[in-house]
Structure formats: structure tokens, C-alpha cells
N, C-alpha and C positions, 0 to 999 in steps of 0.2 A: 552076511547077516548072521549065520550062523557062528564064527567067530565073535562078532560082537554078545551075542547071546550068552555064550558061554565066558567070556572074556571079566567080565565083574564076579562071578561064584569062584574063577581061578587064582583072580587077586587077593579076594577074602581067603579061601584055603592059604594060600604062600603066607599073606600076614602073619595069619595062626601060628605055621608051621615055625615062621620067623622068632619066635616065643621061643621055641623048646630047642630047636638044629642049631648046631653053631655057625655062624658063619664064618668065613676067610674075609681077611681083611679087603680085600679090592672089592668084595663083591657090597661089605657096607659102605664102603665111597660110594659104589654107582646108588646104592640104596637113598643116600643120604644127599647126594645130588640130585638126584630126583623127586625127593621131599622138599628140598627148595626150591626147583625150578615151576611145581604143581602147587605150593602156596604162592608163587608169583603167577600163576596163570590166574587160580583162583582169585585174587586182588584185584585182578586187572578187570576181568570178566563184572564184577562188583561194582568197578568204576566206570564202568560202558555199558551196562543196563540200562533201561529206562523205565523196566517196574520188575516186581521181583518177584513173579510167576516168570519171570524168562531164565531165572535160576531156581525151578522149582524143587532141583533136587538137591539143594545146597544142604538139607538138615539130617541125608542120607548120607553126603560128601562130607560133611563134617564129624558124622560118624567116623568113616573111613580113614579119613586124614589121623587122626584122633588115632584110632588104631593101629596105625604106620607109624605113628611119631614112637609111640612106646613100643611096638617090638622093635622098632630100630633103638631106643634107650637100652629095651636089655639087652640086645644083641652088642652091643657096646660096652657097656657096663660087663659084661660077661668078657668080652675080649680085655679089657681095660684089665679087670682086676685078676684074670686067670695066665694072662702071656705078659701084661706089664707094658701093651701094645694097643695103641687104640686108632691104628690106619693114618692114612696123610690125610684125608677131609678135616677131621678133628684135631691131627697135629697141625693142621693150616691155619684151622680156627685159631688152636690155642696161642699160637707164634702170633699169628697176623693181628688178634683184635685185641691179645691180650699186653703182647711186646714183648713175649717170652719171660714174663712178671706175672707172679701169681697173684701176690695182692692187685696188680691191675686188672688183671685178668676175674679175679673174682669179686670183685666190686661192680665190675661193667655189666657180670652177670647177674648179679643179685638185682642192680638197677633195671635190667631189660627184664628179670622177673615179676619185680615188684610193680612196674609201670603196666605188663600183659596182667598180673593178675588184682593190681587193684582200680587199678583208671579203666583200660579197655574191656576186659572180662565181664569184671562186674555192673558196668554202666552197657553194656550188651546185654547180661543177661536179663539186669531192670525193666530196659526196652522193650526185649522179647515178652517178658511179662504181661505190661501195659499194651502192647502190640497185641497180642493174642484175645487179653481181654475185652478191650474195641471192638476186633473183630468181630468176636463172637456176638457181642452185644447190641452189633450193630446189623447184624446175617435176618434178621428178620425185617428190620425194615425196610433195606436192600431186594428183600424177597418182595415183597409189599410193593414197592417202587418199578417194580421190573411187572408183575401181575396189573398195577395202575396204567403204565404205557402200553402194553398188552393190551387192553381193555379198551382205551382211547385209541386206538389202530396206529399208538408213534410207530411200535415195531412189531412184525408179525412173530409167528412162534418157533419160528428157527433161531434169528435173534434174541427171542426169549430165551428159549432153550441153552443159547451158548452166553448170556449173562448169567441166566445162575450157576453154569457149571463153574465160571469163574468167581464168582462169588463163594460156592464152594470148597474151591480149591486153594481162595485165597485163605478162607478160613481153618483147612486141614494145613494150609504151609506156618500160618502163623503159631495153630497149636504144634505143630513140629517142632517150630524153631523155640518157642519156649523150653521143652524139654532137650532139644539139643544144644542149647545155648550152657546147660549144665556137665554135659563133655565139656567144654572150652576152659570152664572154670574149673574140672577136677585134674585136666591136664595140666596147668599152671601149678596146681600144687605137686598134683605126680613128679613132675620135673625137680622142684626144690629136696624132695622125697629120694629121687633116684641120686641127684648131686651128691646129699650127703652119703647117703648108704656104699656110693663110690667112693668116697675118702676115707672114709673109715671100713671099710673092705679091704683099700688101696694101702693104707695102712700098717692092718692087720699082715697082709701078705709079704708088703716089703721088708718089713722090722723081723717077724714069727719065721716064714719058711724063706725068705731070700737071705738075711742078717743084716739089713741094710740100716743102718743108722735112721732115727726119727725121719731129720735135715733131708738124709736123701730121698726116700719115701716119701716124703711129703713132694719133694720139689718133680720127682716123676711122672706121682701117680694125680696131683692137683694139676697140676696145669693140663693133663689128658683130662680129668673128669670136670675142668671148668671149658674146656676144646667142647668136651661132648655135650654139655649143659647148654653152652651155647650155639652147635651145631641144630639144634631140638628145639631151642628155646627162640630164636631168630623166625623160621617156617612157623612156630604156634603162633607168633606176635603178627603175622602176615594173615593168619586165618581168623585169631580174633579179632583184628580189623575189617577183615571182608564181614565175620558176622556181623559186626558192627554196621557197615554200611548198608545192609542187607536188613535190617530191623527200623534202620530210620532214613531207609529211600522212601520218599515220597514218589506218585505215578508222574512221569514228565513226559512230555513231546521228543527229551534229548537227553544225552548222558551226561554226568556228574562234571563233567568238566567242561562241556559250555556252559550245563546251569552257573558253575562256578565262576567262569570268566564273568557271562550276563548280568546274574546281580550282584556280585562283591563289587565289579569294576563294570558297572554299568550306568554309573550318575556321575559324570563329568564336576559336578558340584561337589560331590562327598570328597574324589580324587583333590579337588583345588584347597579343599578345607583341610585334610591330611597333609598334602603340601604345608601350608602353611603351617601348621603344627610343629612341624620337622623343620621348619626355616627356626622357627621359635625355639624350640629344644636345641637346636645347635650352638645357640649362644651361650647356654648354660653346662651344656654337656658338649663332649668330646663333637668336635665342628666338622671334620671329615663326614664319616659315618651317618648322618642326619644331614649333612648338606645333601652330601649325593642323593639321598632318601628323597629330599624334597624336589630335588632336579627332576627323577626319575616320575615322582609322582604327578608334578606339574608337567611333565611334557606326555603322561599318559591320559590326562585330563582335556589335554590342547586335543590328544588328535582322538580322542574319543568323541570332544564337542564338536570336531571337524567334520566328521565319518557320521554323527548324528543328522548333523543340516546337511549333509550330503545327501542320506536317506531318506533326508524328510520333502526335499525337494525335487528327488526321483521319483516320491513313492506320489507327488503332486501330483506329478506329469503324468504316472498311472494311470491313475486316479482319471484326469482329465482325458487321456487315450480313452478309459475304458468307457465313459462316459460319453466318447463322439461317437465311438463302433454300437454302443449301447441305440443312440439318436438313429445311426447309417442303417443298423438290421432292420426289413421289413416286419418283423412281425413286433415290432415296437409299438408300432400302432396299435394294438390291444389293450393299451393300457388307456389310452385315450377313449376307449368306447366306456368307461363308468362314466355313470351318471349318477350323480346325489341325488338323494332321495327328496332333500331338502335343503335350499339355499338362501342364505341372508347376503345379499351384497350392501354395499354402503361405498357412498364418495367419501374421499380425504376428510371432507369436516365431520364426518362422522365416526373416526376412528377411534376419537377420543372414551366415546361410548362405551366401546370395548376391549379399552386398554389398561391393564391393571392397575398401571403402572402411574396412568394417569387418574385414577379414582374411579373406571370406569365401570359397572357393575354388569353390562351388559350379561356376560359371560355366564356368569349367576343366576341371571334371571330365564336365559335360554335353560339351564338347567333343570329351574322352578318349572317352566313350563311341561317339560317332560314328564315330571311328577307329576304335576295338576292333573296334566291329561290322563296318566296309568288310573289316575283316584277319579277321575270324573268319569270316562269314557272305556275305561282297561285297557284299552291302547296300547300298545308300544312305538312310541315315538321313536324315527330313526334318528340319528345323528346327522345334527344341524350344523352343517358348515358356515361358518362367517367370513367373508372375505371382501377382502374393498376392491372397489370399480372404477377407473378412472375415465370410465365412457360415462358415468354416471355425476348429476350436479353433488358437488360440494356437501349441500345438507340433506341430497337425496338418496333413497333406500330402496330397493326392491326385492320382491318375494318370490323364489321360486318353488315350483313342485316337478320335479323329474326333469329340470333343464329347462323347464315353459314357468315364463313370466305371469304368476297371479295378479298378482299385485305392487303397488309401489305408494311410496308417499315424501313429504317432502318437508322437515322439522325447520324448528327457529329455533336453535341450541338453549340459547341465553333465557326462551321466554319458556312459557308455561301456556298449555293449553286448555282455558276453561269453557266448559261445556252447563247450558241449562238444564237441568234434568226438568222443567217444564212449572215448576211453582217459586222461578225467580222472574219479580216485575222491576225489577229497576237493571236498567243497563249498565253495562262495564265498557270503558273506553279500549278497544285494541284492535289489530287484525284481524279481521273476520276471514276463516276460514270453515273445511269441512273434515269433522275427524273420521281419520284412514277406515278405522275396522267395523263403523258402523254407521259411515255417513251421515252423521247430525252434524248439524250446526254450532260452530263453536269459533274460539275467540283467544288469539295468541295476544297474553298480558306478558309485562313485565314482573319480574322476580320482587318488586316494590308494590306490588297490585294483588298479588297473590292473596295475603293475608285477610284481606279488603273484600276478594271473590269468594273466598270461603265461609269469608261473614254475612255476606248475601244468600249463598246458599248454590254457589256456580262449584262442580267437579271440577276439581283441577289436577289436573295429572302432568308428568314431566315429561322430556323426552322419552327416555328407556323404558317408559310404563306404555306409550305409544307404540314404540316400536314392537314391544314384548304383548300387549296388547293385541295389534294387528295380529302378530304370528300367529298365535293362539287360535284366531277367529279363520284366518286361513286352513290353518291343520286341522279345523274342528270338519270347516267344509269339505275338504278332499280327505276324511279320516278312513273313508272307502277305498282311495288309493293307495293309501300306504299300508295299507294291510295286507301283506301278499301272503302267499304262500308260507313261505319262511318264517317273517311272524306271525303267524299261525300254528306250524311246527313249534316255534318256541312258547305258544301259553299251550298246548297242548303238554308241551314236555313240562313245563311249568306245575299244570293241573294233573300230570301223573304222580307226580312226587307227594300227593297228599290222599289223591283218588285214582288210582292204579285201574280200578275194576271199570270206572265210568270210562275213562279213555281209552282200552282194551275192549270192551263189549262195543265201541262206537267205529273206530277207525284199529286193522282199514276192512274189515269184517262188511260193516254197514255201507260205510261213507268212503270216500277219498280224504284229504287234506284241499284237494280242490272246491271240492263239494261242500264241506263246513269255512272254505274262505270266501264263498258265496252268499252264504248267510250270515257270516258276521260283518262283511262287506254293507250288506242291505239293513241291514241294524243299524252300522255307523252312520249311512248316506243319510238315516233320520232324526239322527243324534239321539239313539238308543245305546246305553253303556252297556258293553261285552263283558264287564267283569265277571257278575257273578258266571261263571264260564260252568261252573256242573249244572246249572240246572241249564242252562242253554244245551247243552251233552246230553243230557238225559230227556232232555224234549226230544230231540234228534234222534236218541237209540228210540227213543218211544215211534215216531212217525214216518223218519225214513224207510222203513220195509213195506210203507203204503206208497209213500210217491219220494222221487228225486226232484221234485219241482221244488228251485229255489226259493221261488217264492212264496209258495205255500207252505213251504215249512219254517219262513221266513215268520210267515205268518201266524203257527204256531209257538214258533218262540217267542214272540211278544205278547200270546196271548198266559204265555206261560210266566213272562217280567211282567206282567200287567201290575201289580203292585209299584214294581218300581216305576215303569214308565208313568203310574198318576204322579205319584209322587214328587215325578221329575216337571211333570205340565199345570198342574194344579195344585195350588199353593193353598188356596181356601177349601174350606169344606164343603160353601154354595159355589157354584164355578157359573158361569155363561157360556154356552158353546152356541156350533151353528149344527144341525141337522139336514139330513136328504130326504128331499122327499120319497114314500116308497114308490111311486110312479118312475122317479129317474132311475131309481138302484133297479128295479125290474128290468129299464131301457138298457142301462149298462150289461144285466144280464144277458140277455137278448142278444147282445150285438159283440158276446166274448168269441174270438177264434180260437179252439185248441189247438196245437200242434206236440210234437216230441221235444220239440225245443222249448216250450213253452205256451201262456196264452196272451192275448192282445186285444183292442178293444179296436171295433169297426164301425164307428159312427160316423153317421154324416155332418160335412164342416157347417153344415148351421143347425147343427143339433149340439154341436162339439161348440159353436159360438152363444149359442142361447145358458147352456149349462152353466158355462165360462163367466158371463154377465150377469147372471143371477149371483152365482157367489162369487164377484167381487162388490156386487152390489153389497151382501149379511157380510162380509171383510169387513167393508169402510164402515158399516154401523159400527163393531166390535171396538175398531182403531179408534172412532172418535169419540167414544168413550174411555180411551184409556186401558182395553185392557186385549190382550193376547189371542190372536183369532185360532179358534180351535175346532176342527169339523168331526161330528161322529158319525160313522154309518157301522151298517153291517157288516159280520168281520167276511163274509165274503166279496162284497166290495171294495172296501178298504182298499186294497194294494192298489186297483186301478183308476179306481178314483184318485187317487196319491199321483199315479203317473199323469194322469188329464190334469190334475192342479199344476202339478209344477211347471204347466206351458204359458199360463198365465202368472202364478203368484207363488216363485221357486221359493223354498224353505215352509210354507203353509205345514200346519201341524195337523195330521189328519187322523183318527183315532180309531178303533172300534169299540163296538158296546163290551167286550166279550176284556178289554184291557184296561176297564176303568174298577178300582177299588169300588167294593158293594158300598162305603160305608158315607162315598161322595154324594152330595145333594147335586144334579146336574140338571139346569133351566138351561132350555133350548128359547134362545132370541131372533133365531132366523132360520128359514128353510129355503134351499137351494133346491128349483125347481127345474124342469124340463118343459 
């Protein structure tokens, strides 16, 4: 470790020194050897990354390199022009690339100049630019994104912690490489810079103190300073490709050379169209050269599209393994224990309903429902599954709640079902039947009759309005069950985003989330809409610190919607209701059992049947008049008298004095005696 430590401050020292000491010739061979073999590691390293924090210290290395190339330039140039001697690396250069020709020899160089410093250099140092400035521009939202998932619990804060460090670092590599990207480009010109000052040195020296003729001079001292040029210029052209690829690697799974294989030649189609390109072009151009082209392309395409359906038919069989072992493992059965919240099935003839595809609007209308309900009830309706049955008839449909069958019904597709609303005297010829969601009396016409019914004065509704109809009336009834917990949690969370304080001072300080699903539970079971939800909360912080009893704070909450609930029961200003007498409501008092869990009512069964018979006797007066039987008592009765009605006459609308608008006119038509 301790060698390593010291090992980079001793190479930078020797560099330096490399400037001013002279060298001996054998020692800049190995120098100059070694400059080539560490720009070929560097390239390599470039092209086997897979992002470019794994060469993070590329814009320090590039320093370095940088620095090595030109003391080895003057260390050369210094031999070159003072012994007349420029080593066997650079006489191998000049022999080997040049042909022991100087004009070739110097053409070749100016061309491997020209191409490092105006194609690669400068289109790297562009990159770095645009690279850096991304980054940068982009370091804050990055930050933002990593704080968001944080937040949301995707990653805890160690994972935090090591995203933004890379997020940092990618950012101090980028502004590095912009500013080191400008090495790359002044060493391209250093190079053209040291070339000449070598010939015209070289020059100087052969002609002034050796006596040698122009001709010889020249043929000497060029051909060593284009050896040297392009000993230097070769290892630069290798670096500023690595920077190059090193500014415009994207982050990948793999390195630069499978990406490459993957998608240049990884569409069997692009290969057969090349192919044939090259079959085309051979006829016009030289046929060899483009024949073989297309041979090669067309049989790289064949066993590409081979090696594709080979993969795609193994990865089947996966697929299907992993999906039996999936079935075989015991705890697979976990998946099977959900249960929907809410279920539409339907026989084959009724698929049509809800298939787009075939006009079917169904889908739609399930939607509309969910809405209806948020805006009528506050609700949140789960997610209704639709699915077909083939235990089930043809045109028949069934409704579930938690896996148990509520209800069912059973359509004529073709016809239309018209209902009397009670002021049509002339009959309609059709199937008499009874519609699903409210049990009246009604009449499947034809689609030719229709127009006819409505000119009478008969509703006529279609299938999907039936089906969509029923659901409604069902989810209105069990709107207590689907209120759980969880959606609870979610209008809670709902009503903190506008009123923070009110759901903070309630839960979980006051209440549970159990506790407030109790009482909107007993709202809904009356067909009491939960929306306005703050003042239902604020009834709650108000009265919960006196009792936990559901009910009675049940209680309070309605006395606290009492606007809306008239609103929702009475339509007119003068209304008709039924009344208790105070003799019963005292018997009810009488006969309450408190407990911790709650209270209950202890009556004897023919006191519980006289009550019963009296009000369905004030019911049937209401109903044969047409209009909505409604009972008031005291709001401390109220709730148990609600429970004693609904053994005889479930859905009864039962009220208190204490929830009716001041501004109603209310005639009592019946009293419900004991």
C-alpha cells in the first residue's frame, strides 16, 4: 500500500525531470513504449466499461498521459536535433509507416494529425461541454428524485445516501472532463508545433555546424522528426478516442461491444435489406467486393433469425416451467384467498354489454357509477370486477359483495323494459315481468313499441341502464361494508390535504381509524352521505372525549348534517311524517341495557309485536297515499327505535326532531303507539 501511495507523486517528479535531464537513447525506447502500450490499455479499458464512474480518474489520467507525451516530445527533439540521433522506436516508426520516404512519411503524419485534432479532439471536447452542462442542470432534479423515493419508503437512507454521492460524482467527473478535454486539444497542436521546430532546428544544425548540404539535412533530420511525430501522435490519437468514448457512453447493463454486436446486428430484417442492397450495387459496381458483402450479410441474418426463434422458444418453455413450479409451491395458494370487494358476473349473452368492441357501454357506465356514488354518498367505491360465468343462464347476471351472491337478474337483450310510474291507464302489449333493483312491476316491449311507451307515459329503460341500475341500488345497501378501514384511511388522507388541523386534533390523539369507520359505517347503513367529512371530524373531536359509543356519536353526527339529511328526505316545505308516542319512547327508555360494549333494548315480544303493528299500520296510510313513510322521535330514541324498525320494515327512514331544518313545516299523520 505504501508503494502504491507513493508510486503516482514519483511518476509526476520523473515526468518533470524528463523536461530538463537528458536522456540516453534506449531509455526513451522503453519511455516511448510504454506510452503506447498505456494508451492501448486506456482504449481498451473505454471499451469494457459499462458507465463512466468506473473510469473515474480518466480526467486526472489524461492529465498525465498528456504530460508524458511531451516530455518524451522534448526529450526527443532534444536528441533529434543535438546528436543527429533519434533512437530505434522512432527510427522504426520512420522506416516502417513512412517507407523510408519522407514525403510519405510526412503526409501520413499530417493526415493522423489532422483527423486527432479536427474530427476526434474537437467533436470530444463539444461533447464534454454539452455533457457537463446536462449534468449539471440536471443535479437538482436528480436530488429531488432520490429525496421523493426516500419519502415514499422505495429506498431507505443508505441507499439515499450512496445515489446522491453518485450523482455527485457524476457531476464533478463531467466538469473535469470538460476542462480536461482541452489538454487533448492543445496537445494535437503542441505536436504540429514540436514537428516543425524539429526541422527547422534539424536543419539549422546539419547545414551551420555539421556542413551538410540542404538535401542531406533534410533527408536525416525529417524523416527522424516525422519517426518522432508520429511515435507521439499515434498513443494521442488512441487517448483522444478513449476520451471520446468516455463523453458519449451512455449507463448500460454491458460493454461497448455487445451493445454493438445487439443493436447494429440485431434485426435479422435490417441484415436481409443490406443484403440485398449489396446484391443490387454489384451489378453496377465492381461484382466481387459487394457479392461476397451480400453473401456475408444474408447468411448473418439467416442464423440471427435462427438463434432468435431458438430463444424465443426456449424462453416459452421457461416461461411455462416457471409457471408449473409457480402452480406446484404451497404457498401459492395465498393468492387465491382475495376476494373482490365487488363482483359483476354475466352469461355469454351478455358479454356483448360489455364489450367495446361490440358497442358495449357497460364499462362506462360502471365507471359513472363510482362517480355518482363519491358525489351522492362520499363513498369510495372499490373496484368492480366484471367477468362472465358460464354456470350462469345466457341472459343472466349476478351481483356480488365480498364473494356472497346479493343479487341476480335475468335481461331480454333485444327488448326494452317499460315500467308505470303509476299515472299510465292504458296498457302495453309485452312480457310482464319484475324490475331487478326495485321490484315493481314492469313490461319487456319491443324496440318497435318503445316509442309508443313513452308516449303513454311508461319508463323505459334498456339493458345496461338495468344492469347499471341494479348495481347502484345494491352498493347503496351494503355502502357499510365497503367502507373499511383503508377507505377510511384514504378520505382521511384526502381531508388532510386541505384541513391538516381537523384531522391531526381527531386521529389518532381522540379516535382510532377503527373508531371513525364505525361511524361512517352507521351513516352509510342509513343512506347518510359521508362527504361533507370536516364537519363529521369536528363533531367527532367535539364529542369523543365524552363517550366512544358508536352510536351515539353516530348520533351526533347527524345531528350535526341535519341540514343535509332534510334535505336529502324532504323535498317539500310542508312534509307528512309518522310520530311516537311519548308513552312508547319512555317504554323504550325503560327497557335500554347499558353495557361497555354498548346499549340494547329489552322488551318483551308482545310489546316488541304491538309496537311493530301499530307502525306498519301509520306506513300503509303514508304508502297509499303516495308519499315516503318517514318517523320522527326524540334524538335519544332514534337509533333504537331504527334497530326495532328494521325487523319489520328494513330500509324505514327514521329521523330526529333535533335533524330536521327549523325552516320545514312538519304534519304528523300518525302516531305509533304502545
Amino acid at each position: 500500500m505504501r508503494a502504491r501511495e507513493i508510486s503516482v507523486p514519483i511518476i509526476i517528479i520523473a515526468i518533470v525531470l524528463a523536461f530538463i535531464v537528458p536522456l540516453p537513447g534506449f531509455i526513451i525506447d522503453i519511455l516511448l513504449s510504454i506510452n503506447i502500450m498505456i494508451s492501448v490499455i486506456i482504449l481498451l479499458n473505454t471499451v469494457y466499461m459499462r458507465e463512466t464512474l468506473q473510469l473515474s480518474i480518466f480526467p486526472s489520467l489524461l492529465v498525465i498521459t498528456t504530460l508524458f507525451r511531451l516530455a518524451l516530445s522534448v526529450s526527443s527533439s532534444r536528441m533529434i536535433i543535438g546528436e543527429g540521433e533519434a533512437g530505434s522506436v522512432i527510427e522504426g516508426f520512420g522506416v516502417f509507416v513512412a517507407g523510408n520516404n519522407m514525403i510519405v512519411g510526412f503526409v501520413i503524419f499530417i493526415l493522423i494529425t489532422l483527423a486527432n485534432f479536427l474530427v476526434i479532439t474537437k467533436g470530444a471536447e463539444r461533447v464534454a461541454e454539452v455533457a457537463a452542462r446536462f449534468t449539471l442542470d440536471a443535479m437538482p432534479g436528480k436530488q429531488m428524485a432520490i429525496d421523493a423515493d426516500l419519502n415514499s419508503g422505495l429506498i431507505n437512507e443508505a441507499e439515499a445516501k450512496q445515489r446522491r454521492l453518485k450523482v455527485q460524482r457524476e457531476s464533478d467527473f463531467y466538469g473535469s472532463m470538460d476542462g480536461a478535454s482541452k489538454f487533448v486539444k492543445s496537445d494535437a497542436v503542441m505536436g504540429i508545433i514540436i514537428t516543425v521546430v524539429n526541422i527547422i532546428g534539424g536543419l539549422i544544425m546539419g547545414m551551420v555546424l555539421r556542413g551538410e548540404s540542404f538535401e542531406e539535412a533534410l533527408a536525416v533530420y525529417a524523416i527522424m522528426t516525422i519517426g518522432s511525430g508520429l511515435v507521439t501522435q499515434i498513443p494521442a490519437l488512441m487517448i483522444s478516442t478513449a476520451t471520446s468514448f468516455i463523453v458519449t457512453r451512455a449507463a448500460s447493463d454491458s460493454d461497448m461491444s455487445t451493445d454493438f454486436i445487439g443493436q447494429i446486428f440485431g434485426n435479422p430484417k435490417v441484415l436481409y435489406l443490406a443484403a440485398g442492397l449489396s446484391l443490387i450495387l454489384s451489378i453496377f459496381l465492381p461484382t466481387v467486393p459487394f457479392l461476397l458483402m451480400a453473401a456475408v450479410l444474408a447468411f448473418l441474418g439467416y442464423t440471427l433469425s435462427k438463434q432468435q426463434t431458438a430463444d424465443q422458444k426456449k424462453q416459452e418453455v421457461m416461461v411455462e416451467e416457471t409457471e408449473v413450479e409457480e402452480i406446484r409451491k404451497p404457498e401459492n395458494v395465498v393468492s387465491l384467498l382475495q376476494i373482490d370487494p365487488i363482483e359483476l358476473e354475466f352469461g355469454y349473452g351478455v358479454i356483448p354489454l360489455a364489450d367495446v368492441n361490440q358497442g358495449g357501454d357497460l364499462l362506462d357506465r360502471v365507471v359513472m357509477i363510482r362517480r355518482q356514488l363519491a358525489l351522492e354518498l362520499g363513498m369510495i367505491v372499490p373496484i368492480i370486477r366484471l367477468r362472465d360465468n358460464i354456470q350462469l343462464a345466457p341472459n343472466e347476471y349476478q351481483i356480488k359483495i365480498k364473494g356472497v351472491e346479493m343479487a341476480r337478474g335475468e335481461l331480454m337483450l333485444d327488448n326494452y323494459m317499460a315500467m308505470n310510474p303509476g299515472m299510465v291507464e292504458e296498457e302495453i302489449d309485452g312480457i310482464k315481468t319484475i324490475e331487478p333493483a326495485f321490484e315493481m312491476p314492469a313490461i319487456w316491449i319491443t324496440e318497435a313499441q318503445r316509442d309508443r311507451a313513452e308516449m303513454l307515459g311508461y319508463t323505459v329503460v334498456d339493458s345496461p341502464s338495468i344492469i347499471a341500475t341494479h348495481l347502484t341500488e345494491i352498493i347503496k345497501r351494503h355502502a357499510h361494508e365497503l367502507t373499511g378501514r383503508q377507505e377510511v384511511q384514504t378520505l382521511l388522507d384526502n381531508t388532510r390535504q386541505s384541513y391538516p388541523v381537523v384531522v391531526d386534533e381527531l386521529i389518532p390523539k381522540v379516535m382510532t381509524v377503527g373508531e371513525v369507520q364505525k361511524v361512517l359505517a352507521n351513516l352509510l347503513k342509513e343512506g347518510v352521505s359521508i362527504r361533507d367529512m370536516v364537519t363529521i371530524l369536528e363533531t367527532l373531536a367535539d364529542y369523543a372525549p365524552i363517550t366512544h359509543d358508536a352510536d351515539m356519536l353516530t348520533e351526533y353526527v347527524r345531528q350535526a348534517l341535519g341540514r343535509a339529511i332534510s334535505k336529502r328526505f324532504f323535498t317539500d316545505q310542508k312534509s307528512s311524517v309518522i310520530t311516537l308516542d311519548p308513552k312508547l319512547e319512555q317504554v323504550i327508555m325503560d327497557s335500554l341495557q347499558r353495557t361497555e360494549t354498548g346499549s340494547y333494548l329489552t322488551l318483551e315480544p308482545n310489546v316488541t309485536n304491538t309496537i311493530l303493528g301499530s307502525l306498519s299500520k301509520q306506513v300503509q296510510k303514508l304508502v297509499q297515499l303516495g308519499q315516503q313513510p318517514i318517523v320522527l322521535s326524540s334524538p335519544v330514541v332514534r337509533i333504537y327505535f331504527k334497530k326495532l324498525a328494521d325487523q319489520a320494515i328494513p330500509g324505514l327512514v327514521v329521523l330526529s326532531y333535533n335533524e330536521l331544518d327549523p325552516n320545514l313545516e312538519i304534519q304528523s299523520v300518525g302516531v305509533v303507539t304502545v
